[in-house]
C-alpha positions as CSV (number, residue, x, y, z in Angstrom):
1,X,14.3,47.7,78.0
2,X,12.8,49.5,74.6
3,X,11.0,52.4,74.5
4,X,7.9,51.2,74.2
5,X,7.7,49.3,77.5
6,X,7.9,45.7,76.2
7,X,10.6,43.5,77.0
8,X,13.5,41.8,74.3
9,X,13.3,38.0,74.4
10,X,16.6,37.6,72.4
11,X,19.7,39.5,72.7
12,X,20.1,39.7,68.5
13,X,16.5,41.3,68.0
14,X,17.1,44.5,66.2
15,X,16.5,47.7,68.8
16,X,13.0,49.1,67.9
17,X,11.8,45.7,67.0
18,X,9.9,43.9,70.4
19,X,9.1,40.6,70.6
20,X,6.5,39.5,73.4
21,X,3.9,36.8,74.5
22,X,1.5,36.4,77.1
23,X,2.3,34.0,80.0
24,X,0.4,30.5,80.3
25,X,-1.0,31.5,84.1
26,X,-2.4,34.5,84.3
27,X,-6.2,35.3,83.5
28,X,-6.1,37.9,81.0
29,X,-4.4,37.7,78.1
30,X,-3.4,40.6,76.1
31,X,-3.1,39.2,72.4
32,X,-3.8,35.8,71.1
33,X,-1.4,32.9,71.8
34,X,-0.8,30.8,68.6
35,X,0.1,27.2,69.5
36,X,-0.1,25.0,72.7
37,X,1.4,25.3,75.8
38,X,3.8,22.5,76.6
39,X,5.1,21.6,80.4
40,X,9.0,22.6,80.4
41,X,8.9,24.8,77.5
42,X,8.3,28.9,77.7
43,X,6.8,29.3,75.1
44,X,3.7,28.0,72.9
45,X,4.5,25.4,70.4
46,X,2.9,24.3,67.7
47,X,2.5,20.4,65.5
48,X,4.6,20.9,62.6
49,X,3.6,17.9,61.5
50,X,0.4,18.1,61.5
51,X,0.6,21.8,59.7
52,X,2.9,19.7,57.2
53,X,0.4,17.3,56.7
54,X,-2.6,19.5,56.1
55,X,-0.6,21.9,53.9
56,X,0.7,18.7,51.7
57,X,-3.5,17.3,51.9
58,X,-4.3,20.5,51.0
59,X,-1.8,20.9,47.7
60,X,-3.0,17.7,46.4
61,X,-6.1,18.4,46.1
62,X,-5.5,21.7,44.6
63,X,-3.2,20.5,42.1
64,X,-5.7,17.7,40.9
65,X,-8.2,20.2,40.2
66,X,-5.2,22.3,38.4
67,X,-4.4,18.7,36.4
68,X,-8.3,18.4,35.7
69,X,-8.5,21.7,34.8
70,X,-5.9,21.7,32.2
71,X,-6.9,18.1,30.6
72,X,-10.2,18.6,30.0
73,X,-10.6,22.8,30.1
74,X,-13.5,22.3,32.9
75,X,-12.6,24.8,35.2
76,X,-15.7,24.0,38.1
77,X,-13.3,21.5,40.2
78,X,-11.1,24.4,40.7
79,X,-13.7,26.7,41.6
80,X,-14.6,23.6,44.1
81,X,-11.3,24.2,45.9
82,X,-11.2,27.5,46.2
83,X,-14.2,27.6,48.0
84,X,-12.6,24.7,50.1
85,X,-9.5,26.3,50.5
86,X,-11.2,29.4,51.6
87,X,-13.3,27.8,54.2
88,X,-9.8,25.9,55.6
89,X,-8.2,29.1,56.1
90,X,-11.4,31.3,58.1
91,X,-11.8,27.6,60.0
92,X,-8.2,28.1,61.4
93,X,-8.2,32.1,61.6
94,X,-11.3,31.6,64.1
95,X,-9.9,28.5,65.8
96,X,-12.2,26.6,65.4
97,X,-10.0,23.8,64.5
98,X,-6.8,23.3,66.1
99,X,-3.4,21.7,64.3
């Protein structure tokens, strides 16, 4: 057991470095959980797909603004996804939207 109380999860984590999670059942939870919990599995999981497919929605747009940007020198669709990107990103940081 480390040092620091918490317990190794694998066998080839470096000593010093501790890996944890909170359990599903229980009703306090010490640190966030990021993904879902699945029957059968340990630990939370999350839709790579569907991270995939926002990230590749995401791109799209922001390289058409790039494209428009550089054709025509009109930089505001750019500005347009930044602020859309930027709203994306506090969206999932709060949870309000889960993947």
């Amino acid at each position: 057991m480390p040092a620091n109380g918490g317990t190794r999860l694998y066998s080839d984590t470096p000593v010093g470095i501790v890996i944890g999670m909170t359990e599903s059942s229980g009703a306090s939870r010490a640190r966030p959980v990021i993904g879902e919990w699945v029957a059968g599995i340990e630990v939370p999981v999350i839709n790579e797909r569907a991270v995939r497919a926002s990230a590749g929605l995401l791109f799209l747009v922001g390289f058409s603004a790039w494209l428009f940007g550089v054709i025509t020198s009109e930089l505001q669709p750019m500005r347009a996804f930044g602020v859309l990107f930027a709203v994306e990103m506090y969206v999932r940081l709060l949870g309000l939207l889960t993947v």
